[in-house]
N, C-alpha and C positions, 0 to 999 in steps of 0.2 A: 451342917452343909445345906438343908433346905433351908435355914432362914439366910444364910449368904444368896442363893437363888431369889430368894424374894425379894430381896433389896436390891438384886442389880433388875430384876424385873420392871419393879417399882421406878427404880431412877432410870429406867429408858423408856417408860412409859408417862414419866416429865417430862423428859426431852421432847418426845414427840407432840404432846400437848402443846407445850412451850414454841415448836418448832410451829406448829398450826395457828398458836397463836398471833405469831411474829410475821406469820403469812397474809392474816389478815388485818391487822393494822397498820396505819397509816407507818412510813420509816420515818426515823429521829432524823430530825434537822443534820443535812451535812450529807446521810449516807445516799446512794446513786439508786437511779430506777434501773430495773433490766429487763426489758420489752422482749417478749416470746419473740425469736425471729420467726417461725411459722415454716412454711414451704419454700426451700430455696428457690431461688423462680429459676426455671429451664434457662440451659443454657444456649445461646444461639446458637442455629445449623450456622455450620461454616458456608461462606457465599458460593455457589456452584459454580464454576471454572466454566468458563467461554472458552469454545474454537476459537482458531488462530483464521484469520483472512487468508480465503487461498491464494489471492494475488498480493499480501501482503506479509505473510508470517505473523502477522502480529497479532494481539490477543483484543479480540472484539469486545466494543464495551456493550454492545446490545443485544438478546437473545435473536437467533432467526438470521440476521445478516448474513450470515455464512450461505444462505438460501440462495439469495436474493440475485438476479443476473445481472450484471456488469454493465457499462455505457461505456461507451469511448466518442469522444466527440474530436475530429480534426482541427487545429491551433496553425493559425497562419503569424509569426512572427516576422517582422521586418529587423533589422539592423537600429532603428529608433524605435519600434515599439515597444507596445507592452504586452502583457498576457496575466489575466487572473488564472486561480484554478489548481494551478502545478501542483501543488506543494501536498493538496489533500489526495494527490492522484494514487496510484497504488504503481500502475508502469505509463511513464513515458515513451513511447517511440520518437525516435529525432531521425528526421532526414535533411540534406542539406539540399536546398529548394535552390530556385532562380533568384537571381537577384540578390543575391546576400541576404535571403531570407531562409530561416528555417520552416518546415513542414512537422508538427508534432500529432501524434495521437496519441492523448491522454484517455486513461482507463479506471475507471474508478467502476470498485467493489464493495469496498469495509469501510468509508468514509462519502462524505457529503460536504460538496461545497456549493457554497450559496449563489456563485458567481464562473462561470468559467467559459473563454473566451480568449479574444475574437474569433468566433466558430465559423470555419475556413470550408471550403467545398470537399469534396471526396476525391481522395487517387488510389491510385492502385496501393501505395504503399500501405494506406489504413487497413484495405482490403486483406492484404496478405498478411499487414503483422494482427491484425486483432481477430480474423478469422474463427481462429483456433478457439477464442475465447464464446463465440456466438452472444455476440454482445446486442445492446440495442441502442442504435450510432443517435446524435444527432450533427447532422450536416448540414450546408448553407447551399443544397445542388453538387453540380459540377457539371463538365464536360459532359457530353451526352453519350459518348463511350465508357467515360470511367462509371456512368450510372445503372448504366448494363449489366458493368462489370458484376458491380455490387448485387444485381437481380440474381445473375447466373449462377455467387457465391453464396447465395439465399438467407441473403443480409438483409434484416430490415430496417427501419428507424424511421424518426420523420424529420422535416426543414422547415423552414419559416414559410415555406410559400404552401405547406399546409396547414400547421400551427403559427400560425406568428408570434402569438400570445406567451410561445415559450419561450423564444428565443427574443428578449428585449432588447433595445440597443447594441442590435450582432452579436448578445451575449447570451447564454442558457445555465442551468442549474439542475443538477444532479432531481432536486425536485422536481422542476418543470418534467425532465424527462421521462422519470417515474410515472408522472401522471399521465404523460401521453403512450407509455409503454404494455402491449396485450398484456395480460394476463399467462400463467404459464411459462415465464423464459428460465431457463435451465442455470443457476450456477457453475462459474467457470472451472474446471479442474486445474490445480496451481502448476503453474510452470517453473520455479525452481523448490529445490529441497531445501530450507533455510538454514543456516548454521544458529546453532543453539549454544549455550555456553560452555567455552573452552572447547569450540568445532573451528577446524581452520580452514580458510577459504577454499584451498586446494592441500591435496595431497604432496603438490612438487612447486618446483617454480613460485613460492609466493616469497615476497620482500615487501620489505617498509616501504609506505607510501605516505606522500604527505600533498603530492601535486600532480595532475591529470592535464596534460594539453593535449587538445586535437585541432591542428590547421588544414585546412580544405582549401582548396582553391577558390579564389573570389571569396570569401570568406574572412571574418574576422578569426581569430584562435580564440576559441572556447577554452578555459581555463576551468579547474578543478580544483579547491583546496580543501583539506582534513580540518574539520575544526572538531582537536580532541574534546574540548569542554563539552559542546552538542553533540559528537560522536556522529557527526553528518558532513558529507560533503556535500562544497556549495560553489553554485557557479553564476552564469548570465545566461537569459534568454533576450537579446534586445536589450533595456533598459530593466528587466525584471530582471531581481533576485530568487534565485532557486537552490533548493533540497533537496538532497536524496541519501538513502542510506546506501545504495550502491550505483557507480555506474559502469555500466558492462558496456564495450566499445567494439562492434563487428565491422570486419576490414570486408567490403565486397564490390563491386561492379555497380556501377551507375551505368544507365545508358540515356540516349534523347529519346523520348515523345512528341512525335508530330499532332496536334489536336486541331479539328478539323470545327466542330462544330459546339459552342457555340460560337466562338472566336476562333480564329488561326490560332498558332501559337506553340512554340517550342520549351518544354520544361526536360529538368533533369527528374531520373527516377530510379531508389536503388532498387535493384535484383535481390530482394531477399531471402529467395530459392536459391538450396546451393548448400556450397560451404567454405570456411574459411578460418581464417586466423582470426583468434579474440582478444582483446586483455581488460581483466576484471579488477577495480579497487573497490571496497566494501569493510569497512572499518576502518585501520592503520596500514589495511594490507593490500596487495598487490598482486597479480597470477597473469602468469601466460595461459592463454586458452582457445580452442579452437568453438566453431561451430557449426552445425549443421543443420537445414530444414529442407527436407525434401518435398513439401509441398503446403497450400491454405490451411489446412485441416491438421494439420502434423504438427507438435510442438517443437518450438526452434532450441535445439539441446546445445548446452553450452556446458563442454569437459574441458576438466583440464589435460595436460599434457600425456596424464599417464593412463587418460579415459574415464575416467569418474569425474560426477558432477559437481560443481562447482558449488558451493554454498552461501551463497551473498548472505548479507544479514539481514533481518526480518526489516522491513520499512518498504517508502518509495524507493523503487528500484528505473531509474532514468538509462534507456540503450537506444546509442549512437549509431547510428546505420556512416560507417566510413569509408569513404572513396578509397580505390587503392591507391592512387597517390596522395594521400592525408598522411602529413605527419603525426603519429602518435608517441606521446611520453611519458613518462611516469617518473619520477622524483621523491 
């Protein structure tokens, strides 16, 4: 029994010789190298998730933006012009101006455009819809009442007739403004709760939608179509094409403005204190909805039918301020 121990002793003590030797000799023609993998290297952190734009829903592609304080600059469009800018806006205001012109205040948060324009003088309506936001406007002047206005609501910003240099060619830029804006301005608090996936726009009253008209008096009819491919609807300002992922439609009271100084001059203005009937498209869908803003500073809440808020989808969100004689439809 000990000499069977010593011969398997002995023959694992070849082996292993044998095995050391095979270690370090060069290998026969044919057979493979196998290179130490070493230390598996770390695996990537996963990318850290961005806030969503509070005036936008949507997911920031830059750290800090969510900070940063909002511009709204007023958009004078005629029936034949044009307008840069829209499209990277976050909310639109639409009023329907003199002239068969519209009056817009564009708002930009979570995005930058290079270009945005023709930048129009100051009315009340900027005043009252972007208020809430404490934004930092840039304007072309105005009326020397509506400039008041803007004092009394402790609105700042600047014009060309104290920067020029920002506003080139009647036109400005999200940067120009920047640059000319204190130090300090507050990001905006969001104004709707966005629908998230498989969120329906309203609780009640919503249907297919596929097409948006609003006619106004003196006024061309603003048209609205779903393009499911881009999941955006799209419409006209002038001769521009425009995008939005919703747009919210408020039925309210226009009245006249007498302006005295620095010209005469009669314009239309909506009343956007108050409250009233709404109707909302934002994806494929459709909703009756009311709304109400009791005053500058108060966010303009827009429920549906059965009192809960309305969930537009995350994007450019474009709202029509509409005369109560406007027809409004949906298709």
């Amino acid at each position: 029994m000990r000499l069977r121990r010593s011969v398997v002793a002995s023959a694992v003590g070849v082996l292993i010789v044998a095995l050391g030797a095979a270690c370090s000799d060069p290998p026969p023609p044919g057979a493979t190298d196998l290179v130490d993998p070493g230390t598996p290297a770390p695996k990537p952190s996963p990318t850290p998730s961005l806030p969503a734009g509070p005036l936008s829903g949507q997911p920031l592609t830059q750290p800090g933006v969510e900070a940063r304080q909002a511009l709204a600059v007023p958009i004078r469009v005629s029936e034949s012009g044009t307008a840069t800018g829209l499209d990277a806006a976050d909310l639109v205001y639409q009023e329907f101006a003199e002239s068969g012109s519209l009056h817009l205040s564009a708002v930009y948060q979570s995005r930058d455009a290079a270009k945005i324009g023709p930048v129009a003088e100051i009315r009340p309506v900027d005043i009252r819809s972007v208020g809430v936001l404490r934004p930092w406007l840039g304007y072309d002047g105005g009326p020397t009442g509506f400039v008041s206005q803007l004092k009394a609501a402790d609105l700042s910003g600047v014009t060309p007739a104290q920067r020029s240099s920002a506003f080139p060619g009647g036109n400005t830029s999200t940067t120009a403004l920047r640059a000319t804006a204190p130090k300090g301005g507050a990001a905006p608090a969001p104004l709707f709760d966005y629908a998230t996936t498989g969120t329906a726009l309203a609780t009640r009253d919503v249907a297919p939608a596929s097409k948006l008209t609003v006619s106004a008096s003196g006024h061309r009819t603003q048209t609205w179509t779903y393009d499911q491919a881009k999941q955006q609807w799209s419409g006209r300002v002038g001769k521009t094409s425009v995008t939005a992922a919703s747009v919210v439609v408020l039925t309210m009271e226009y009245r006249t403005l007498n302006v005295r100084k620095p010209s005469p001059r009669s314009l239309p203005s909506a009343n956007v204190y108050g409250k009233g009937a709404a109707l909302v498209v934002s994806g494929p869908s459709s909703a009756k909805a009311q709304w109400s803003k009791p005053g500058q500073k108060l966010v303009c809440n827009v429920t549906d039918l059965a009192g809960f808020q309305v969930r537009p989808q995350p994007g450019t969100t474009w709202i029509v301020y509409a005369p109560t004689t406007a027809r409004v439809a949906v298709t």
